[in-house]
N, C-alpha and C positions, 0 to 999 in steps of 0.2 A: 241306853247304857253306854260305859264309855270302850272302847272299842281299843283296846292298849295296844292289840298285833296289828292293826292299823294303821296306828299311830308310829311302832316301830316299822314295818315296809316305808313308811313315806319317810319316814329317817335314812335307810339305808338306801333308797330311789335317789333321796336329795343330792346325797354323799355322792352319788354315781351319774349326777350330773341332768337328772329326769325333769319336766315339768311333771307330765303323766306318764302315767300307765295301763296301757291293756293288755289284763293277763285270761289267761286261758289253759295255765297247765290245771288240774283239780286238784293238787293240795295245796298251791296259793291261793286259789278262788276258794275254799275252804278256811285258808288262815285270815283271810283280810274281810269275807264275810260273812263268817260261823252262820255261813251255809254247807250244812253235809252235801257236797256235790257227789252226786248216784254213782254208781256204775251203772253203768248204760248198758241195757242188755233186753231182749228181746222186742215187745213192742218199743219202747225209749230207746232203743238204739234204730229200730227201724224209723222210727218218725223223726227223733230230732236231726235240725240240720245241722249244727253247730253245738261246741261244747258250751257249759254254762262260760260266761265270761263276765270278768267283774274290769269297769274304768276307774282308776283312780287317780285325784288331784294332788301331785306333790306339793307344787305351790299354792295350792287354795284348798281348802279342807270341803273335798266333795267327791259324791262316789256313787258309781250307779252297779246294779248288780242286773247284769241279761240271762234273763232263761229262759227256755219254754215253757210254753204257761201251764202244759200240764206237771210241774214239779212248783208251781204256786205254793200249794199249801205243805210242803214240805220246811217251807222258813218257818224257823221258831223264832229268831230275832232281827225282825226287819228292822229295828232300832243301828242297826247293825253296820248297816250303810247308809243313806241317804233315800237312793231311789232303786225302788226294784222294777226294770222295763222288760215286760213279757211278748212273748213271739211267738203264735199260735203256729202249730205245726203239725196237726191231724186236718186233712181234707176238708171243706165246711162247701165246696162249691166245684164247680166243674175246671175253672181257671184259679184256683186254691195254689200257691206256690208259698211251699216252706221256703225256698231259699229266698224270696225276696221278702216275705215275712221278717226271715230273719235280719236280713239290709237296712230294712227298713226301720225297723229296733235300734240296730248298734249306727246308722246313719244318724238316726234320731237324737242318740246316745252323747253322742260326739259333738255335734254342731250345740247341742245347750250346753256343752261344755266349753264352745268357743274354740273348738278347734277347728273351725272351717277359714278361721280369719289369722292373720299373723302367724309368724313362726314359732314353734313349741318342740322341744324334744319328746318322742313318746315311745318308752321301754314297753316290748313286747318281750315274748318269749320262742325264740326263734324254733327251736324243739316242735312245740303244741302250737305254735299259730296256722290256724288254717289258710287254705291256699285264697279262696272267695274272700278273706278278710286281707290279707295283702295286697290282692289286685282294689278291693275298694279302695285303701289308704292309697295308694298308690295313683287311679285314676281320678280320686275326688278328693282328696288332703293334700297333693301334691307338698304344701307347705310344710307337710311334720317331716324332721329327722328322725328315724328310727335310731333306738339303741336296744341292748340287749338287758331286759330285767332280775333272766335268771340268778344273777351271783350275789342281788341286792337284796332276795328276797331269799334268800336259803340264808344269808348273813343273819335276815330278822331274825329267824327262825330258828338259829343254834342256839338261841336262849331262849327258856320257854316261860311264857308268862302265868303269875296264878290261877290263872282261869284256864289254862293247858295242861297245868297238873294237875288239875282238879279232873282233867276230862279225863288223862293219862291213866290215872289213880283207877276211874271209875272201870274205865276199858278194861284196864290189869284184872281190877276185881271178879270182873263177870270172865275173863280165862281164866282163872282160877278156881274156877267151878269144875271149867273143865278139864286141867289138869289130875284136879282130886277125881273126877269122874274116871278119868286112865287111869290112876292107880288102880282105884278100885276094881274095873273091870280087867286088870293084868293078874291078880291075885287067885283069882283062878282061871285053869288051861282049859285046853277044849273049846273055844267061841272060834266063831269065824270073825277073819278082821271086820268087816262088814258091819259087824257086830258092834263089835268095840267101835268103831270109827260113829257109827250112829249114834251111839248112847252119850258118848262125847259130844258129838253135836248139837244132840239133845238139851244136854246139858248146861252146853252157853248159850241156847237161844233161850232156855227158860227164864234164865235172869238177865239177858238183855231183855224179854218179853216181846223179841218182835224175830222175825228171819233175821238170817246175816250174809251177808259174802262171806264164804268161810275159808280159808284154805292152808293145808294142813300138810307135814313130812308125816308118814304114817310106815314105818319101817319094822319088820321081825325077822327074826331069826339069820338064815343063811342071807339074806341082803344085808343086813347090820353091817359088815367088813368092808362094802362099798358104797354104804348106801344107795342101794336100790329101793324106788319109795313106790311105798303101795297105798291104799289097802290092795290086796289080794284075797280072791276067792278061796281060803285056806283057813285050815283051824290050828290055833295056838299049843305050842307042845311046852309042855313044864320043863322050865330051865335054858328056854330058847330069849335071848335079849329084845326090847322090843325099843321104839325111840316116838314120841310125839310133838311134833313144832307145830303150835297153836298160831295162828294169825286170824287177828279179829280187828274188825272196822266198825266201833258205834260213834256217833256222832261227832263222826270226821277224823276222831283220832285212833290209833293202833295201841294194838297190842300183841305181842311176840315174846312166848314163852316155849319153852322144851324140856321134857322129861327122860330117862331112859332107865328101863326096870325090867326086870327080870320076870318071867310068868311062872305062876303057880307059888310065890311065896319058894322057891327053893333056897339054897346056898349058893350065891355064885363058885364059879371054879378060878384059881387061880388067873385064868387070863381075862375072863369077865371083870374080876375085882381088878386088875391094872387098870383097865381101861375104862372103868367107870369110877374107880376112887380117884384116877388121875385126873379125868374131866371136873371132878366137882372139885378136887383142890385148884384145879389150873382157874377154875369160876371166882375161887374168892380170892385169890392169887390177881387177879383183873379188876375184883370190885376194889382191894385195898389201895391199887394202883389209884382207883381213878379221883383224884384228888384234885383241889384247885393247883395249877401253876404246870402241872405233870401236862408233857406231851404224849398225844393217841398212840404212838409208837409204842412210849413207856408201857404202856398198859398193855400192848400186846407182848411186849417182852418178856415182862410181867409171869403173863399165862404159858406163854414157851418155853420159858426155862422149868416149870413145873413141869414138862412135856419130856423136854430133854435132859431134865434130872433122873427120870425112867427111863430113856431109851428110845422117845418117842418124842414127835414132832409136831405142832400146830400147822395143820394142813389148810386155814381159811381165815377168815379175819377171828379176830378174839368179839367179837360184838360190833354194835352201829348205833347210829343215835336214832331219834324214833319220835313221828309226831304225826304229822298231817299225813306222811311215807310211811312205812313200815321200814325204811331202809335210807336213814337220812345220815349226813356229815353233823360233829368227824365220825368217820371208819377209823376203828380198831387195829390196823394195820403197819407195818413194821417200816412203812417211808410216810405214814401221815403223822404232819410234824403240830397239828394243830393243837391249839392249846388249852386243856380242859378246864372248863369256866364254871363256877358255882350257875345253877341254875339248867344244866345240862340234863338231858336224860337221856339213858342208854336204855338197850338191850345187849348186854353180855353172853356170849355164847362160844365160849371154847371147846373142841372137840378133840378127839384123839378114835380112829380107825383101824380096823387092823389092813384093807384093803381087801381085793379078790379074792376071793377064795378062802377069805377069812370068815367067820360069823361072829365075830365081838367089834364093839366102838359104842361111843356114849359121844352125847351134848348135853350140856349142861344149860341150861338158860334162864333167868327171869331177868326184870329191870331193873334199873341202878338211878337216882335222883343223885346229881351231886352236891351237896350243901357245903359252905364254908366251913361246916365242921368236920365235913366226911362225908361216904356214901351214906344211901338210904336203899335197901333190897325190897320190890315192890313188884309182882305180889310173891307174899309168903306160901307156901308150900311143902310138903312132905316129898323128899329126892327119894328117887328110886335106888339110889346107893347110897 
């Protein structure tokens, strides 16, 4: 299949001067080869030596994908890259050495790339590159100039391609289960967070159909003013505010949504209703902004002056962009001057707190697609104010 983020990294590698590149952060080995790279955790993090890491050819159209062999059968599009080279790293022998398993892969990796011969630039990522992969480049590539990939590859990335909204799209859908799942469960008092927090959980792993990394702002009552995040061992009292930030990870891309509602179905009180009618106007107040030509500033100004037309002030960014991260450029923020491009997608998220010793504040959140025509709000949702 053809492989467009690809195609866009080796554009913006070119522009910055790269033959290759060896990346190693997980949401570029993710974007360049619609490999979900894991989170590594228990056994996979005990075993593996190294992060998954994908080489790619600026100059010549070739690409190798390195991983441990037990996450093989995790590729659904090996069409994806060229060559996928595996590196066993569970014991098999008494002199069994992951690390040189894995040497022996990315060494392998390299010289059929022809980087053992002649001079080449080759963009890592100074961040995520491990130390054992330095010192090889180092004692046996002598020849390569290192450069730095990170800024070429976050460039691809601000624009997202059909097949990233498509994935965007699906992520949204399946939190959106579990949004309506917290409503639900806020409507009436009495549960312990526990409660609630499970049934929510529940509820996105059903319609992804498989586990998730899940992780979540889970706030009520007397922490609401500062957000203090829980769950907590406690039961829900009618008329106490509550807030949930969904963050979900299926196949490679995010999704980052937030609710803030009220338990029991009551009336808000006056101070409840400011600081939840003012979050959801300051919301669409940030979506209208985010238009082709408008800078990330604008859009956060956007959302503050609805803040400080009440009284009150945007204490954090207005939103982020979102893809392979859950927390990608541009940021929403009052010196980022970057400039909003059709093809962008956000998570919008303005807030408004009372602080310590307060117990009201609200976020508002879901996505924003920007199209040459306008935004796109995704996914849809019932607001708790």
């Amino acid at each position: 299949m053809a492989n467009e983020e690809m195609q866009r990294a080796r554009a913006e590698l070119k522009r910055a001067g790269a033959d290759w590149a060896l990346l190693s952060a997980y949401e570029n080995v993710t974007y360049v080869s619609h490999f979900e790279t894991p989170v590594e955790f228990g056994f996979y993090a005990d075993t593996s030596y190294a992060p998954p890491m994908c080489l790619v050819g600026v100059t010549q159209p070739a690409s190798a994908l390195l991983i441990n062999s037990g996450f093989d059968g995790w590729i659904k599009e090996r069409d994806a890259v060229d060559q996928v080279v595996l590196h066993e790293t569970y014991p098999t022998s008494a002199d069994f050495s992951p690390r040189e398993n894995f040497l022996a892969s990315l060494r392998q990796a390299l010289k059929q790339a022809g980087l053992a011969r002649g001079k080449a630039r080759l963009a890592v990522e100074e961040r995520r590159l491990p130390a054992v992969v330095q010192r090889l480049l180092a004692d046996e590539f002598p020849n390569l100039e290192l450069g730095e990939a990170g800024p070429a590859l976050a460039a691809a990335r601000l624009i997202k391609t059909p097949r990233e909204i498509d994935l965007l799209r699906r992520v949204a859908e399946i939190n959106r289960f579990g949004q309506q799942e917290f409503l639900h469960q806020c409507r009436q008092a009495g549960k312990n967070h526990f409660e609630i927090y499970a049934a929510t959980t529940r509820a996105i792993e059903s319609q992804a159909c498989r586990p998730l990394h899940f992780a979540a702002d889970f706030v009520v009552g007397a922490d609401m003013g500062a957000l203090v995040n829980g769950p907590k061992n406690a039961i829900t009292q009618p008329g106490e505010m509550a807030l949930f930030d969904s963050l979900i990870r299926v196949d490679g891309y995010w999704s980052d949504t937030t609710n803030t509602v009220l338990i029991g179905s009551v009336p808000p009180t006056e101070v409840q209703r400011l600081y939840g009618e003012t979050a959801r106007a300051a919301f669409y107040a940030a979506v209208e902004a985010l238009r082709p030509g408008n800078k990330a500033r604008q859009v956060w100004e956007a959302a503050n002056a609805v803040l400080v037309k009440r009284g009150l002030a945007l204490p954090h960014h207005a939103g982020h962009g979102i893809g392979t991260t859950v927390n990608e450029e541009p940021r929403l923020l009052p010196f980022d001057e970057s400039t909003i491009q059709a093809g962008m997608v956000f998570s919008v998220e303005p807030g408004a707190y009372e602080g310590p010793g307060g117990s009201s504040g609200a976020r508002m959140e879901k996505q924003v697609i920007v199209h040459e025509s306008g935004p796109e709000i995704f996914p849809d949702f019932e607001w708790g104010f």
